[in-house]
Structures are given as structure tokens and as C-alpha cells.
SEMARNU-237795 format. One record per residue: residue number from 1; x, y, z of N, C-alpha, C in turn. Coordinates in Angstrom, 3 decimals. Atoms other than C-alpha are relative to their C-alpha. Example, Ala and Ser with C-alpha at 12.3 -4.5 7.8 and 13.67 -1.06 7.14 Angstrom:
2
   nr        nX        nY        nZ       caX       caY       caZ        cX        cY        cZ
    1     0.890    -1.190     0.000    12.300    -4.500     7.800     0.900     1.200     0.000
    2    -0.820    -1.190    -0.060    13.670    -1.060     7.140    -0.770     1.090     0.730
***
This chain:
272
   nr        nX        nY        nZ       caX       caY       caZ        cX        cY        cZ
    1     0.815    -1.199     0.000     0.000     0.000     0.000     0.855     1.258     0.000
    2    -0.574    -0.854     0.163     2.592     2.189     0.832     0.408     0.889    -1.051
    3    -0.475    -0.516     1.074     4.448     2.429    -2.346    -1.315     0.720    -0.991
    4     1.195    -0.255     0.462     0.977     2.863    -4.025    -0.575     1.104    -0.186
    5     0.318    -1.697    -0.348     0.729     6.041    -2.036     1.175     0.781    -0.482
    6    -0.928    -0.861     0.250     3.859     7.252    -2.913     0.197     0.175    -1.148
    7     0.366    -0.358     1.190     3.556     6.974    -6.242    -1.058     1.057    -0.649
    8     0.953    -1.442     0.127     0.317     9.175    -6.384     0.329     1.014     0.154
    9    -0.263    -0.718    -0.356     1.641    11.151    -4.468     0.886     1.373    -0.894
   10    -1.647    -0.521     0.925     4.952    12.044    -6.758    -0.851     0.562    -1.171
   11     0.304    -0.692     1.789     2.441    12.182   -10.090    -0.705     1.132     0.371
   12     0.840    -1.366    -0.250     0.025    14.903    -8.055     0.837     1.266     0.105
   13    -1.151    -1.048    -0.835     3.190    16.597    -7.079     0.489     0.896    -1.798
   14    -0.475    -0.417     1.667     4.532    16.636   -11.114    -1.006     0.702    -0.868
   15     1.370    -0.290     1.318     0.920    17.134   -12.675    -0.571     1.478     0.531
   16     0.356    -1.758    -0.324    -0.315    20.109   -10.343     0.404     0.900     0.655
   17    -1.090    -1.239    -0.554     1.978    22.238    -8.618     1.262     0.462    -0.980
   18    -0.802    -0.970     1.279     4.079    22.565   -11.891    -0.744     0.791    -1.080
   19     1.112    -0.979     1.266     2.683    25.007   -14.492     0.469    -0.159    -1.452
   20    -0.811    -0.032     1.620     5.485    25.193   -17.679     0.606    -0.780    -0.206
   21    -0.800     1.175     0.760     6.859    23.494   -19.991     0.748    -0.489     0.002
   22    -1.289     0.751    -0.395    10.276    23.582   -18.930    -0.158    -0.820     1.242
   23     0.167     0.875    -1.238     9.209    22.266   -15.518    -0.890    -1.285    -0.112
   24     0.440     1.238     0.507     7.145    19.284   -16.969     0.842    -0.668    -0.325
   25    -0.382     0.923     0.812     9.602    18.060   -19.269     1.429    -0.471     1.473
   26    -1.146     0.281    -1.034    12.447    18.287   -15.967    -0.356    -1.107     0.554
   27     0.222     0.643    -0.910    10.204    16.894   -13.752    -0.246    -1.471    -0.521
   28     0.815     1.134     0.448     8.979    14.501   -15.751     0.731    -1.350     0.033
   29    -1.073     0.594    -0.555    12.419    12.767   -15.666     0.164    -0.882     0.937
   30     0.142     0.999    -1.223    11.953    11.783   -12.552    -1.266    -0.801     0.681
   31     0.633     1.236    -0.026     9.218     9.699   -13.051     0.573    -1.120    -0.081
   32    -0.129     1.613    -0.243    10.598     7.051   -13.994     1.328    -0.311     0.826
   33    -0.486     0.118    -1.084    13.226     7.641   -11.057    -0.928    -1.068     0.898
   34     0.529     0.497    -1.343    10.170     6.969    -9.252    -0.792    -1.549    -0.284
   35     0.631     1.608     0.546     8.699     3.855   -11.158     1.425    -0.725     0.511
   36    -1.140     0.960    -0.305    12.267     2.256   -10.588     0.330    -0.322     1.534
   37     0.006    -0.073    -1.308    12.521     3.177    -6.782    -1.264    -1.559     0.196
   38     1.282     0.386    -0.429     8.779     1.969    -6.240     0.017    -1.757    -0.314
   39     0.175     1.342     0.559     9.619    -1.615    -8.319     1.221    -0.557     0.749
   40    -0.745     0.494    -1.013    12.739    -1.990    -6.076    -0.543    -0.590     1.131
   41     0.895     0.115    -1.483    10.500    -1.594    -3.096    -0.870    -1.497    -0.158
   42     0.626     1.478     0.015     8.226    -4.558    -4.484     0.616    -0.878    -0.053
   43    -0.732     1.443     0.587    10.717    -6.773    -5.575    -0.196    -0.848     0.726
   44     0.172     1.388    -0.990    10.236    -9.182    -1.923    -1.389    -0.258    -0.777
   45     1.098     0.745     0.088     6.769    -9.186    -3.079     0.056    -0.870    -1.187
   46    -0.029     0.592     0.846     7.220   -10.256    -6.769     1.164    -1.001    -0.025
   47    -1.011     1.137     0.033    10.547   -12.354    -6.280    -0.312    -0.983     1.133
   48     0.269     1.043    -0.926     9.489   -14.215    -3.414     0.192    -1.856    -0.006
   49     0.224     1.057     0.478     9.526   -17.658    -2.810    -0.892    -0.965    -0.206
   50     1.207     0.963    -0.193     7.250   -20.488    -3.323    -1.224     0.255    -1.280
   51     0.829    -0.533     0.984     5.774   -18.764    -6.417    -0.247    -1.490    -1.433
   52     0.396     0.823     1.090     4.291   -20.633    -9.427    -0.275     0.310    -1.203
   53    -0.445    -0.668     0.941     5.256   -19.414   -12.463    -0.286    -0.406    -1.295
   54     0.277     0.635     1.106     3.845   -20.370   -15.930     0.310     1.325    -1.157
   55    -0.942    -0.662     1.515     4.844   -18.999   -19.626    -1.477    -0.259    -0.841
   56     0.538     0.319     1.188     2.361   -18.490   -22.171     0.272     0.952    -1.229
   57    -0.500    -0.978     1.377     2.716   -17.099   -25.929    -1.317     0.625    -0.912
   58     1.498    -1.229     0.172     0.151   -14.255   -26.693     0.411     0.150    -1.671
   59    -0.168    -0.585     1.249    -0.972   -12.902   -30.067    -0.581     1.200     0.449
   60     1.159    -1.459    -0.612    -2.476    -9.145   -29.541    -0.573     0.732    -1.217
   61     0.335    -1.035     1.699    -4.200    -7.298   -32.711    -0.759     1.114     1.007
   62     0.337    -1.139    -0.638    -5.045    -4.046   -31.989    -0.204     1.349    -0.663
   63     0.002    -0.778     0.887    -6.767    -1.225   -33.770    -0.297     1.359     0.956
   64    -0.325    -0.777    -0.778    -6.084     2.230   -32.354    -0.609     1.371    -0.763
   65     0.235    -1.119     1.503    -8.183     5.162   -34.285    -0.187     1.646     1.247
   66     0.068    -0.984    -0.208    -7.975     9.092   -33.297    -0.627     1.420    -0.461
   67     1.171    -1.048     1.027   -10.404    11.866   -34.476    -0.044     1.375     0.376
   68     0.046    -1.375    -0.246   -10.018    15.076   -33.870    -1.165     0.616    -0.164
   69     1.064    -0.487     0.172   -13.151    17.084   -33.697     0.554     1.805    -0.212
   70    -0.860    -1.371     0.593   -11.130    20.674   -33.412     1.210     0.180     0.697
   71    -1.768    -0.256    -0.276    -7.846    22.109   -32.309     0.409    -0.511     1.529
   72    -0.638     0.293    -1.012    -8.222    21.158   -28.979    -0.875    -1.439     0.628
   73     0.977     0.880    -0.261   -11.219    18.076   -28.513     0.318    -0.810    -1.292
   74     0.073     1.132     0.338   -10.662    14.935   -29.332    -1.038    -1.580     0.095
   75     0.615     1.162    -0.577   -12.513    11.248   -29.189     1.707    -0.882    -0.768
   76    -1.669     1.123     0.325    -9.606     8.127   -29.019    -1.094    -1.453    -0.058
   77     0.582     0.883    -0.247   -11.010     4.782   -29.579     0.960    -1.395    -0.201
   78    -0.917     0.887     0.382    -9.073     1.252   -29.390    -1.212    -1.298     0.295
   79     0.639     1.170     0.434   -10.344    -2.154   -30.104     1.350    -1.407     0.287
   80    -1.154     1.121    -0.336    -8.228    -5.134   -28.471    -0.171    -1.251     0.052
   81     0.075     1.633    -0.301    -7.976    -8.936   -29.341     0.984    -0.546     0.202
   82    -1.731     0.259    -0.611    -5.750   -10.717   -27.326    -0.638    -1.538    -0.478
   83    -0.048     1.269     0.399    -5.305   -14.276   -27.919     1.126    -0.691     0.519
   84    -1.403     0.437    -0.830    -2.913   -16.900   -25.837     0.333    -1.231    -1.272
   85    -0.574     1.284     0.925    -1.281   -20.195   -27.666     0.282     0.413    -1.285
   86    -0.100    -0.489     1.185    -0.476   -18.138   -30.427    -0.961     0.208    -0.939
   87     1.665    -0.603     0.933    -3.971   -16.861   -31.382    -0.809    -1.267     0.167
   88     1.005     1.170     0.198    -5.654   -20.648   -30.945    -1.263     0.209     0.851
   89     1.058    -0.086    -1.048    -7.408   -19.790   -27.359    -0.015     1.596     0.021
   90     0.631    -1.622    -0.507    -9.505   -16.740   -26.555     0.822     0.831     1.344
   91    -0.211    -0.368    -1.601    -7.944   -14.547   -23.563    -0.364     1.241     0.619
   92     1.291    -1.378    -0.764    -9.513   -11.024   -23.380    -0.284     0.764    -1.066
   93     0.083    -0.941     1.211   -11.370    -8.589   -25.820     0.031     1.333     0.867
   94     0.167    -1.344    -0.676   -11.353    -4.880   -24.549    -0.677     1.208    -1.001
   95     0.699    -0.443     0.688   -13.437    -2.379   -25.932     0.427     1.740     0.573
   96    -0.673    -1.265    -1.176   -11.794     1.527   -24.707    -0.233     1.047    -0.929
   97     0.948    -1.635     0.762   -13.786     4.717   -25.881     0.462     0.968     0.836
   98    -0.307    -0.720    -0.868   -12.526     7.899   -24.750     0.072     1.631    -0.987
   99    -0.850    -1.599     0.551   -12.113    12.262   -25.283     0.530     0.340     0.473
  100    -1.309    -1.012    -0.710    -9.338    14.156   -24.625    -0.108     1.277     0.089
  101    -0.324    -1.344    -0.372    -8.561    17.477   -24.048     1.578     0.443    -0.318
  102    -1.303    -0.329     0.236    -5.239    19.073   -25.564     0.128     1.297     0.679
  103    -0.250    -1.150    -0.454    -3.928    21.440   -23.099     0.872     1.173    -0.318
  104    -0.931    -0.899     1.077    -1.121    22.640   -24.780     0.911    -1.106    -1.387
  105    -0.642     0.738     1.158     1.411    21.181   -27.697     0.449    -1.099     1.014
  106    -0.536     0.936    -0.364     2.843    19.047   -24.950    -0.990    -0.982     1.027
  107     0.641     0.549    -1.118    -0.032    17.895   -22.155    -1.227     0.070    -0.398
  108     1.253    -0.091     0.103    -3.183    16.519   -22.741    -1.096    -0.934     0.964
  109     1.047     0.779    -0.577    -6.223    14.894   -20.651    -1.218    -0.369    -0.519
  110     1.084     0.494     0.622    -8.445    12.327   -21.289    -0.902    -0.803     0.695
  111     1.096     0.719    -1.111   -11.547    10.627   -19.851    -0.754    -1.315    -0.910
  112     0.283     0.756     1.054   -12.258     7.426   -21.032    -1.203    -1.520     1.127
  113     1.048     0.872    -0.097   -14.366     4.102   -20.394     0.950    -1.185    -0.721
  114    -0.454     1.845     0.376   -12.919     0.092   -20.758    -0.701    -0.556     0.239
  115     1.166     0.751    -0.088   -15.497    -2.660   -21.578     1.423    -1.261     0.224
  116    -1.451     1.588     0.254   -13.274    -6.230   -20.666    -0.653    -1.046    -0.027
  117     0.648     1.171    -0.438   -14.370    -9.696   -21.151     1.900    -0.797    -0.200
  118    -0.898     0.703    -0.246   -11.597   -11.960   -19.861    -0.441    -1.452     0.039
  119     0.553     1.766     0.350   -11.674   -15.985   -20.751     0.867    -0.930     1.045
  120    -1.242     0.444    -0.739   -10.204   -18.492   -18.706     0.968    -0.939    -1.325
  121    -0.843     0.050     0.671    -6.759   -19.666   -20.389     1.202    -0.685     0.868
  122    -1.498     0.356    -0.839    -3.478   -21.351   -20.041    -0.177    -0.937     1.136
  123    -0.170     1.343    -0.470    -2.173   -23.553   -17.617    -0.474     0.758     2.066
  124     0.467    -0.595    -0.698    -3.928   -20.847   -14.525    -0.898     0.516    -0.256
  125     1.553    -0.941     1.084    -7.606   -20.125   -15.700    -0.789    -0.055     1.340
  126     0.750    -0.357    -0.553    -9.880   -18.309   -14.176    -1.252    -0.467     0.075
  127     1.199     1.012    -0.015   -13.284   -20.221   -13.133    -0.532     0.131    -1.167
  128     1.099    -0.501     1.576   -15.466   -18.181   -15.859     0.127     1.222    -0.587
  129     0.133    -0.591     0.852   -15.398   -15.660   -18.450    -0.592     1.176     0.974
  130    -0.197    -1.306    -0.823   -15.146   -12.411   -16.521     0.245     1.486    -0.361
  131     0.079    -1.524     0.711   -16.298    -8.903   -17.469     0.867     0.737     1.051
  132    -0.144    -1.533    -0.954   -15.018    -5.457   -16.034    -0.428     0.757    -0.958
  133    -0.012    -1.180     0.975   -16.001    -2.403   -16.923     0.776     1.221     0.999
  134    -0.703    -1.319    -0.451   -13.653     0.772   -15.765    -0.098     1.428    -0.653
  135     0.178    -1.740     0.546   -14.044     4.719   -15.711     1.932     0.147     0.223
  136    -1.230    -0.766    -0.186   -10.460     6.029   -16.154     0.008     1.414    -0.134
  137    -0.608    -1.036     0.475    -8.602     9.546   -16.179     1.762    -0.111    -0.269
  138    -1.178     0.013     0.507    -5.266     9.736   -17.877     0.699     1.729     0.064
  139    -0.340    -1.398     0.736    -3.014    12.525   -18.537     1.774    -0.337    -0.941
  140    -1.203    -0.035     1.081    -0.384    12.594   -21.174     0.811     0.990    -0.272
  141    -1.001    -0.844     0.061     3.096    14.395   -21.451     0.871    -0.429    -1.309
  142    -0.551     0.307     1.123     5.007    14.620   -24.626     1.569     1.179    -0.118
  143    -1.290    -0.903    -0.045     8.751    15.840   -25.083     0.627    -0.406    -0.897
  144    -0.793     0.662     1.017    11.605    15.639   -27.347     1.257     0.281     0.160
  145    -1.330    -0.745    -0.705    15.109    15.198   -26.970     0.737    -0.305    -1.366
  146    -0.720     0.470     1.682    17.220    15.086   -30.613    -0.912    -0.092    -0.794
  147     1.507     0.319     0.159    15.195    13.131   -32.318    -0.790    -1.267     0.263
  148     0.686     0.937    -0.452    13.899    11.092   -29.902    -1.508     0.307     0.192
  149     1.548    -0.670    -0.989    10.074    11.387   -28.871    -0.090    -0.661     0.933
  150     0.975     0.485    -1.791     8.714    10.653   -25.307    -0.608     0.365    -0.106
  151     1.122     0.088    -0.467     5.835     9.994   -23.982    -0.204    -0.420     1.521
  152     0.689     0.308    -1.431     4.421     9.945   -20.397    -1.154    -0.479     0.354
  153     1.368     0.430    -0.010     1.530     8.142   -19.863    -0.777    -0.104     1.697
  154    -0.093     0.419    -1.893    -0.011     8.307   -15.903    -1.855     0.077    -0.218
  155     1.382     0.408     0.073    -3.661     6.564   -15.876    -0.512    -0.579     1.337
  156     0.528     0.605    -1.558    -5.911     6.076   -12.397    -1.343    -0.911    -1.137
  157     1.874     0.545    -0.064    -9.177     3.465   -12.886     0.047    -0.613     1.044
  158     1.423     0.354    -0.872   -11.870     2.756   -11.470    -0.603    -1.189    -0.422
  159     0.402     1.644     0.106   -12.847    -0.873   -11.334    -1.249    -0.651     0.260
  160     0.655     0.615    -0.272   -15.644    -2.793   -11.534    -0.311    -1.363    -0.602
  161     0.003     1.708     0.772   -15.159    -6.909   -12.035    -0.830    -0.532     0.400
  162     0.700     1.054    -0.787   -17.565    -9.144   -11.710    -0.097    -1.223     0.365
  163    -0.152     0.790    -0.251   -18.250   -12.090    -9.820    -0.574    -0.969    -0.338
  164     1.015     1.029     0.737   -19.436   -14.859   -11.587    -0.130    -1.532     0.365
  165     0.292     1.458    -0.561   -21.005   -18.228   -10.664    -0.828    -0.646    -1.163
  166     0.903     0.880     0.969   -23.220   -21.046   -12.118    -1.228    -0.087     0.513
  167     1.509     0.277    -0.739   -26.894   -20.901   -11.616    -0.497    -0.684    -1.162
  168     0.931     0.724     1.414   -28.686   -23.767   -13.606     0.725    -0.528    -1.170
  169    -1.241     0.181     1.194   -25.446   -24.829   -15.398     0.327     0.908    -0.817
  170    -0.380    -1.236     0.868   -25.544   -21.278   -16.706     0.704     0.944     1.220
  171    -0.852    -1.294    -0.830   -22.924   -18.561   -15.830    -0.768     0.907     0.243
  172     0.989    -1.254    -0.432   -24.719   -15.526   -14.416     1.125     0.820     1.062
  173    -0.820    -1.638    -0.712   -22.615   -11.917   -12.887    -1.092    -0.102     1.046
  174     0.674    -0.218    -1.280   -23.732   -11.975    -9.197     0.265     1.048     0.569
  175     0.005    -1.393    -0.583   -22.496    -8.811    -8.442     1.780     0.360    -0.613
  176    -1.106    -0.585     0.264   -19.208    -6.442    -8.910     0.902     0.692     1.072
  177    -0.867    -0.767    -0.903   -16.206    -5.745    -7.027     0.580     1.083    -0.358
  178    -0.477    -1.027     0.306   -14.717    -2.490    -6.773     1.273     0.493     0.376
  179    -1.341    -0.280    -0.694   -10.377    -1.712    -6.830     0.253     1.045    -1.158
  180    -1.030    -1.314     0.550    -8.070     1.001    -7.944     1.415    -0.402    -0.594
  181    -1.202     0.216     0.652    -5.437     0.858   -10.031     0.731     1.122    -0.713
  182    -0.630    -1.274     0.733    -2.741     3.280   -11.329     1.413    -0.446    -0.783
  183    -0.811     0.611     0.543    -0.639     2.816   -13.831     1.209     1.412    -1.101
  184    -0.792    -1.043     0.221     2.564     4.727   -15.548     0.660    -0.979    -1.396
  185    -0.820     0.317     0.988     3.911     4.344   -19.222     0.857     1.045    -0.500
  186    -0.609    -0.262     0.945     6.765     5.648   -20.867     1.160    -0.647    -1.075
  187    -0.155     0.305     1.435     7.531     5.443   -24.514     0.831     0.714    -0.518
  188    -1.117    -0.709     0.470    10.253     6.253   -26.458    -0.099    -0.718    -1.544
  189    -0.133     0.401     1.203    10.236     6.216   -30.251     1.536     0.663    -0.930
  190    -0.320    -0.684     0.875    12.905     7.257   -32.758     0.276    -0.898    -1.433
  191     0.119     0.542     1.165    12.808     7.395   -36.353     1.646    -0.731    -0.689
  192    -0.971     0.100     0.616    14.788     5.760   -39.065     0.436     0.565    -0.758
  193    -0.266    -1.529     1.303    16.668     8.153   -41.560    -0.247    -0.321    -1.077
  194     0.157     0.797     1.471    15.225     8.008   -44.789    -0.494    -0.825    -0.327
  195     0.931     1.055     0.435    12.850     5.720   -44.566    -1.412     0.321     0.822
  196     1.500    -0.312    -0.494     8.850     5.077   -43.138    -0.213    -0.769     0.939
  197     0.003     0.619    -1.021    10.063     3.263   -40.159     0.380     0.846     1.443
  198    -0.722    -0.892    -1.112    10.635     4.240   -36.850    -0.026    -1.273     1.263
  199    -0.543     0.988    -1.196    12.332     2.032   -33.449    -1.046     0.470     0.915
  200     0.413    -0.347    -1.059     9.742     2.117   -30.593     0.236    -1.185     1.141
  201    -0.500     0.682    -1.263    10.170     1.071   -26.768    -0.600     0.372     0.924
  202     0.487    -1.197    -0.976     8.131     1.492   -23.665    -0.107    -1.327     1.539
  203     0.612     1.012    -1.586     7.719    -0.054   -20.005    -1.381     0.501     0.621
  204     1.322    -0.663    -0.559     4.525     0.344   -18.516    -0.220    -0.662     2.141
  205     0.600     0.924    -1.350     4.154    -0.644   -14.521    -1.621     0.177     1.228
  206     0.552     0.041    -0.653     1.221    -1.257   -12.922    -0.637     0.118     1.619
  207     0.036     0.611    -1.327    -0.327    -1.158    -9.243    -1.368     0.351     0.460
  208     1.597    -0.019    -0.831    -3.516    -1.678    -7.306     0.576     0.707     1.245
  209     0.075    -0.718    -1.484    -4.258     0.371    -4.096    -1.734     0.028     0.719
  210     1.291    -0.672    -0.555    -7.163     1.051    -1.723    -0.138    -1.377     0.220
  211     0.518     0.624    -0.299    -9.599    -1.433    -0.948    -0.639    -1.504    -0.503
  212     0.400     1.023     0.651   -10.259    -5.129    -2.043     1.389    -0.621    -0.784
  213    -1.120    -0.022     0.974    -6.740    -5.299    -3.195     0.280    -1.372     1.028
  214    -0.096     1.171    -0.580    -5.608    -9.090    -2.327     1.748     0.509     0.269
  215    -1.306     0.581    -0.036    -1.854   -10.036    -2.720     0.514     0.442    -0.921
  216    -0.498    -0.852     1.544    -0.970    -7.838    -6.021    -0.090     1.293     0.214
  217    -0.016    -1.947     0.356    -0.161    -4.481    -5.235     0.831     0.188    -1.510
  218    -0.615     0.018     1.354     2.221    -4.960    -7.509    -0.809    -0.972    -1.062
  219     0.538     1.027     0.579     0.039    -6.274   -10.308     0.783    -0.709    -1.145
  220    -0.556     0.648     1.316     1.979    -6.121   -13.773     1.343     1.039    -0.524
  221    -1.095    -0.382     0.856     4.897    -5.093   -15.693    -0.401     0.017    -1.509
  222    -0.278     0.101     1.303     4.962    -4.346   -19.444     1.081     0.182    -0.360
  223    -1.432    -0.619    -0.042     8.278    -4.204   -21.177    -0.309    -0.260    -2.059
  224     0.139    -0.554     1.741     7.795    -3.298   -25.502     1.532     0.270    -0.832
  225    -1.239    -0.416     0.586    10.201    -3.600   -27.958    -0.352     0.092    -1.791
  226     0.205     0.797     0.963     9.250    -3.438   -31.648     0.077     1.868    -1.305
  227    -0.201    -1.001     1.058     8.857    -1.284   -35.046    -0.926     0.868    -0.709
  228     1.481    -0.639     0.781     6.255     1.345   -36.802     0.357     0.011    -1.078
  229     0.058    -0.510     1.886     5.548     1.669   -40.734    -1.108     0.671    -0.249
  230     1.162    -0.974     0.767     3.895     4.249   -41.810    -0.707    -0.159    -1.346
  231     0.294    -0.108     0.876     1.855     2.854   -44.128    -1.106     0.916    -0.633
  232     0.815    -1.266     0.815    -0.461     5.745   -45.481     0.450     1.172     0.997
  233    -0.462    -1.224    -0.478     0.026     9.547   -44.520    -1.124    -0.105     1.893
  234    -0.126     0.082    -1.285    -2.247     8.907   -41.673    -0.191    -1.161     0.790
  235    -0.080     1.328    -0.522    -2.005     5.148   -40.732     1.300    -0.390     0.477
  236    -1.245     0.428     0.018     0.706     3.513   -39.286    -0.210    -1.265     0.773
  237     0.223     1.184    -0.422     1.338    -0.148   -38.402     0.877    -0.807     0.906
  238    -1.210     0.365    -0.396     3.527    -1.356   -35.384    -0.433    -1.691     0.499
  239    -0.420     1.213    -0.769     4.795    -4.869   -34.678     1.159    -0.276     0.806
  240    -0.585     0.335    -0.672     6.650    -6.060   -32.151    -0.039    -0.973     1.045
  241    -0.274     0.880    -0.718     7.764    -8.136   -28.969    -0.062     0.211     1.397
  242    -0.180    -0.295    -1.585     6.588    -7.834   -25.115    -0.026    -1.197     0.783
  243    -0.265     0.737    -1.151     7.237    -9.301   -22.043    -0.858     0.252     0.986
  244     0.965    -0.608    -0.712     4.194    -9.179   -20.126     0.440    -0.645     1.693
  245    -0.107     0.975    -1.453     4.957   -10.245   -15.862    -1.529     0.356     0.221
  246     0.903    -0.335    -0.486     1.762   -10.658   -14.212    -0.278    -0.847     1.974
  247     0.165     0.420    -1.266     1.022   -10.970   -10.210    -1.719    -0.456     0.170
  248     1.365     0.312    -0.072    -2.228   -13.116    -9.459    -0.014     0.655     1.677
  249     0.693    -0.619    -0.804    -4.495   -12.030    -6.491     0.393    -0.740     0.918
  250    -0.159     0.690    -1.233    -3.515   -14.854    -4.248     1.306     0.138     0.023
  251    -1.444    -0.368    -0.379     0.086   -14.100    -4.147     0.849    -0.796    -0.517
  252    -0.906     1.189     0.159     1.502   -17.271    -5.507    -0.018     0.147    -1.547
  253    -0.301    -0.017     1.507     0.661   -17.599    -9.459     0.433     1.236    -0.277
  254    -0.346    -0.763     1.011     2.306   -15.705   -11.689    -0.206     0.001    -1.569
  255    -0.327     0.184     1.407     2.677   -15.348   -15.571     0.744     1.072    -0.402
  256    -0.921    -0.481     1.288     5.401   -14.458   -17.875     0.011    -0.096    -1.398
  257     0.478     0.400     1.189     4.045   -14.230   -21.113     0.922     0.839    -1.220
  258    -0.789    -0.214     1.694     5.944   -14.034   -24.891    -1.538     0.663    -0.354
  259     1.625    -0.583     0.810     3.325   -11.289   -26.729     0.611     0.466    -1.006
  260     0.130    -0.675     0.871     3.419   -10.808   -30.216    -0.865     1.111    -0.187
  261     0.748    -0.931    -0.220     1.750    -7.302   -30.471    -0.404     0.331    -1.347
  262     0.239    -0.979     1.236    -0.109    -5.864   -33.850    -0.344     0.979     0.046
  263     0.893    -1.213    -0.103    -1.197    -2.526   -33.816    -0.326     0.755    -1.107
  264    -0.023    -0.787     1.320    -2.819    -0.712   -36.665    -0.513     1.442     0.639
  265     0.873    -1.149    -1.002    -3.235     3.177   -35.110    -0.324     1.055    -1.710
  266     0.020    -0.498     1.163    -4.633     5.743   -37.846    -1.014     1.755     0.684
  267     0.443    -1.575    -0.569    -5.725     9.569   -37.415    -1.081     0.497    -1.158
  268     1.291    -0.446     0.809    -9.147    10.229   -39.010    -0.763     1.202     0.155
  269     1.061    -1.497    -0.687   -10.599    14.250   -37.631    -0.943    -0.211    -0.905
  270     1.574     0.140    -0.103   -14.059    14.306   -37.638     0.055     1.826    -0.627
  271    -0.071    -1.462     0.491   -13.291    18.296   -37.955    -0.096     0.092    -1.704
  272    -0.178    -0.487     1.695   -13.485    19.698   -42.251     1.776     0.521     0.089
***
């Protein structure tokens, strides 16, 4: 719980008591000071012993579309099929509608909505086929150093999973639990010279807090490694290779999953 708090703490500290640009892009720095601190601090929990550790190999397709309505209002919408055994078994669809707000060229906020249906899978499955639906707020920081780009990504939700049983040999949602989660990505892209590729890279770490939270504060790790092609002026198509860790609720399973990732993202304004 601690770290949990101290993490909030650090992004309320970066997001609203700084005002300019130069003091964003400084501070911003020491985010991921504080993601590295904070994943030190867990490490007894995630290295521990006695854990039970399984491997599976993900496929992910993923369509990512952006619409501008005018210079500063946006809608974002993404569409996610995940797939374990290399696309054979089902493992979660996600459905994530959202508008933003561009505050300036570098900081923007957005308010969004995640539909989830999760399957059980792999060699640790979950009893039954398990919705959530979550309210998030995000806020996004963008900088550049050469010609690298960054990205800051710092997202709170709001959780609601439900609990599902068998009534009548049929599954039926008996009600919904409610946890918190906050999570921190940054992304680093740079291009290739002279061509319609560009190197991207990002870690993302996870953590639950507050109430209902089992044995996973620390829930997950992302770690991204892979390539964009710009195929049309506003499409672009990245593949690549992550390393997903994941902490189950009872403290003991784990997963380390191989994810092939597809992403097709494309910029369509709604604006003339």
C-alpha cells in the first residue's frame, strides 16, 4: 500500500503544482526515477519464494483510431484482441472509448471508459469468463530530446469486475467488485533516416491500491520492444515483442508471457 501512495503522491506533485513546460519536461524525468525506486521496493513481493510461475505465448491485434473534432477536442477509440497459444485460445477482448482534451502542444487529458471480457486460459484459468467495466482519467506528457520522442503516460481506474457463478449450469454476474489501479507508461520512439520506419520502446508498470486489493499491489509489468511503418500519410502499423509479468491475487501464481503485439493506429478528424 505504501508504495501505491507514494507513487500518487509524486504524479500529483509533477501534474499540479508545476505550471510550464520547462518544468514538466524536468520533472517529468523523474518519473521514472520513481517507477524504478517503487519496483525496487516490491521486488520481496514479486521475487518471493514459493511462487508458481507459468509462460504463455500471446498474439495481440489491436486497432487504435484518433479523431479530432477541433484544435483542442478529441474522441480516441481502441479495439483489443488478445489471444494466448499463439492466437488458438480466446484470452480477453477490450473495448476503450474515450475524449481528450489538448492542453497545450505538450499535455493533454483524457476521460475514457474500458469494456473487458476476460476468458479463462493457459495452464492458470480463471473459473469463468469475466467482465469489467472501468471509468479512467489519464493525462499525457510529450517531449523531445534530438530526435527522440517521449511519452508519459499516468492513468488512475476505477474498477468494476464481476463475480461470476453457475446458476442452472448457466454462468450468471452476481455482483461487482470495486479496486483502484494506477498505472505509468513511458515510450520512447525514434525514427529511421530516410525511410517510413521508426524504433519504438516502452515499459509500462502497474499497481492496485485502496480497498479489495488481495496479494498484487504490484500487479503487472509491461516491457515493448518493436517497429512502426507508416503505411499511409495517416495510418501507421507497429509490430513487435513484449514481455508481459503478471502478479495473481492470491500471491503465488504468476505469468510471464511471450506477446506478439499488432497494432494498426490511424488519425481520421471528424473536424473539415
Amino acid at each position: 500500500m505504501l508504495p501505491s501512495i507514494s507513487f500518487i503522491a509524486g504524479i500529483v506533485y509533477l501534474f499540479i503544482i508545476r505550471h510550464t513546460k520547462s518544468t514538466y519536461i524536468f520533472h517529468s524525468k523523474y518519473a521514472i526515477l520513481i517507477v524504478v525506486m517503487l519496483s525496487l521496493i516490491t521486488v520481496p513481493e514479486v521475487m518471493g519464494q514459493n511462487k508458481k510461475v507459468v509462460t504463455n505465448n500471446d498474439l495481440w491485434i489491436t486497432l487504435h483510431g484518433d479523431h479530432k473534432i477541433n484544435d483542442k477536442f478529441g474522441i480516441d477509440s481502441e479495439l483489443h484482441f488478445r489471444r494466448t497459444d499463439w492466437g488458438v485460445q480466446s484470452q480477453q477482448f477490450l473495448f476503450r472509448p474515450s475524449v481528450y482534451y489538448g492542453i497545450n502542444d505538450f499535455l493533454s487529458a483524457y476521460l475514457g471508459y474500458t469494456h473487458i471480457q476476460t476468458y479463462p486460459y493457459g495452464d492458470q484459468p480463471i473459473a469463468f469468463q469475466t467482465p469489467e467495466n472501468n471509468a479512467w482519467i489519464q493525462l499525457v506528457v510529450k517531449q523531445a530530446i534530438s530526435k527522440f520522442s517521449i511519452s508519459h503516460r499516468y492513468r488512475y481506474e476505477s474498477r468494476w469486475i464481476g463475480n461470476v457463478s453457475l446458476l442452472n449450469g448457466k454462468e450468471q454476474v452476481d455482483n461487482y467488485t470495486h479496486r483502484n489501479r494506477f498505472r505509468y507508461r513511458v515510450t520512447v520512439s525514434y525514427p529511421i533516416q530516410d525511410t517510413k520506419f521508426s524504433i519504438k520502446t516502452f515499459d509500462e508498470i502497474w499497481l492496485n491500491f485502496g480497498n479489495n486489493v488481495a496479494n498484487n499491489g504490484f500487479d503487472q509489468n509491461w516491457f515493448y520492444l518493436g517497429i512502426d511503418y507508416k503505411v499511409l500519410k495517416f495510418a501507421q502499423l507497429g509490430v513487435g515483442y513484449m514481455h508481459q509479468h503478471i502478479n495473481k491475487p492470491n500471491g503465488i501464481e504468476q505469468e510471464k508471457n511471450n506477446t506478439v503485439q499488432i497494432t494498426l493506429s490511424y488519425k481520421i478528424p471528424f473536424k473539415k
